[in-house]
C-alpha positions in Angstrom: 39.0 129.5 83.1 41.2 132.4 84.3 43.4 131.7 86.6 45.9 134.5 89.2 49.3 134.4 90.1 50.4 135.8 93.1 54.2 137.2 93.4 56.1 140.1 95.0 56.6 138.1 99.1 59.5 137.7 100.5 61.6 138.1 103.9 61.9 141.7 105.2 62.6 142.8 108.9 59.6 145.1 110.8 59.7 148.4 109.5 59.8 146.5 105.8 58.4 147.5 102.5 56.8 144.8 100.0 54.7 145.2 97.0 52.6 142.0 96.2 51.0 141.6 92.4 48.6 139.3 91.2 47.9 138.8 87.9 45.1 137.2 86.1 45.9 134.8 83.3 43.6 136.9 80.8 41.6 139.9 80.4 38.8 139.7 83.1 36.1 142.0 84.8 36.6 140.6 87.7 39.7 142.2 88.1 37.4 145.2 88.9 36.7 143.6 92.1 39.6 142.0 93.4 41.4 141.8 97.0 43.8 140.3 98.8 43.1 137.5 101.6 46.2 136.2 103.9 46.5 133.1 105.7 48.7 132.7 108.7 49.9 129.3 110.5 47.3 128.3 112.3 44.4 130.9 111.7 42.0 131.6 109.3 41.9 133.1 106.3 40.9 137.0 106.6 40.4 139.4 103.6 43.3 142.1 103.7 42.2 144.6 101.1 40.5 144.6 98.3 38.2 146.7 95.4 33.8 146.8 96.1 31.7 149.0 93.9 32.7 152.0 92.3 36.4 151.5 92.6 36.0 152.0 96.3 38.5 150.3 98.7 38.1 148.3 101.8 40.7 147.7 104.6 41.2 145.2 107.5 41.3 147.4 110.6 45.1 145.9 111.3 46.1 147.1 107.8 44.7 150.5 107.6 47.6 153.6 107.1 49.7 150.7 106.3 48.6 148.8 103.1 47.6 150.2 100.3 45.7 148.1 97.3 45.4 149.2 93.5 45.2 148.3 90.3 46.0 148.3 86.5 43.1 146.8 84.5 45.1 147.4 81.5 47.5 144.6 82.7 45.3 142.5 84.5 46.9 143.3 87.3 46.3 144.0 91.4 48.9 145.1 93.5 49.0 145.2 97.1 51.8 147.9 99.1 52.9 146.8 102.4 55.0 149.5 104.6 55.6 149.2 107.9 55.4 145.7 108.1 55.0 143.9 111.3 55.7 140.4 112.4 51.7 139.8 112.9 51.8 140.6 109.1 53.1 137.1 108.2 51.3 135.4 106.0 50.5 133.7 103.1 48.9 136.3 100.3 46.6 135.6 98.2 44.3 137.6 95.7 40.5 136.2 95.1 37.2 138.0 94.1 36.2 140.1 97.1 32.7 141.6 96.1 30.2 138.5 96.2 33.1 136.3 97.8 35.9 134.5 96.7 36.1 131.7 94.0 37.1 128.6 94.5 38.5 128.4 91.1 40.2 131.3 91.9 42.7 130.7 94.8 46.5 130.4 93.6 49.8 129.0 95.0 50.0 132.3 97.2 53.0 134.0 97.9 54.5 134.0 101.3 55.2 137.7 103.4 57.7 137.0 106.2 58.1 139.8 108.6 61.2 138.9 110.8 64.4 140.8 112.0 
């Protein structure tokens, strides 16, 4: 079963930079179609960015200009650039399957994003 680990959060004031990865345990396809969800205290959990058909990307409205996902299949890796980060951009991060939904199996320890001056 592959699993993802999700690194790269951490504190930074508004105005911030972060780059998030997430890496799969082995070589998968699914890493073709990979996104980023985030969870905040107290809401739900909304998908950020992530990879449909053809390579094509989709944003959350609250993201777009800001964020920018992409990937590198040859290391099983997604990565996820966060500039000009907000406070309403605190979160937990997580990657999951984004075309056909996420996977159960699939959700990791997360990583947290802070945005705070």
């Amino acid at each position: 079963q592959v699993q993802f680990v999700e690194s790269g959060g951490g504190l930074v004031p508004p105005g911030g930079s972060l780059r998030l990865s997430c890496t799969a345990s082995k070589s998968t396809a699914g890493i073709l179609v990979m996104g980023w969800y985030r969870q905040a205290p107290g809401k739900r959990r909304e998908l950020v960015a992530g990879f449909t058909t053809g390579g094509r990307t989709i944003y959350a409205d609250s993201v777009k200009g800001r964020f920018a996902i992409s990937r590198d299949v040859a290391k099983n890796t997604v990565y996820l650039q966060m500039n000009s980060l907000e406070p309403e951009d605190t979160a937990v991060y997580y990657c999951n399957r984004v075309l056909g939904g996420p996977v159960d199996d699939y959700w990791g320890q997360g990583t947290q994003v802070t945005v705070s001056s």
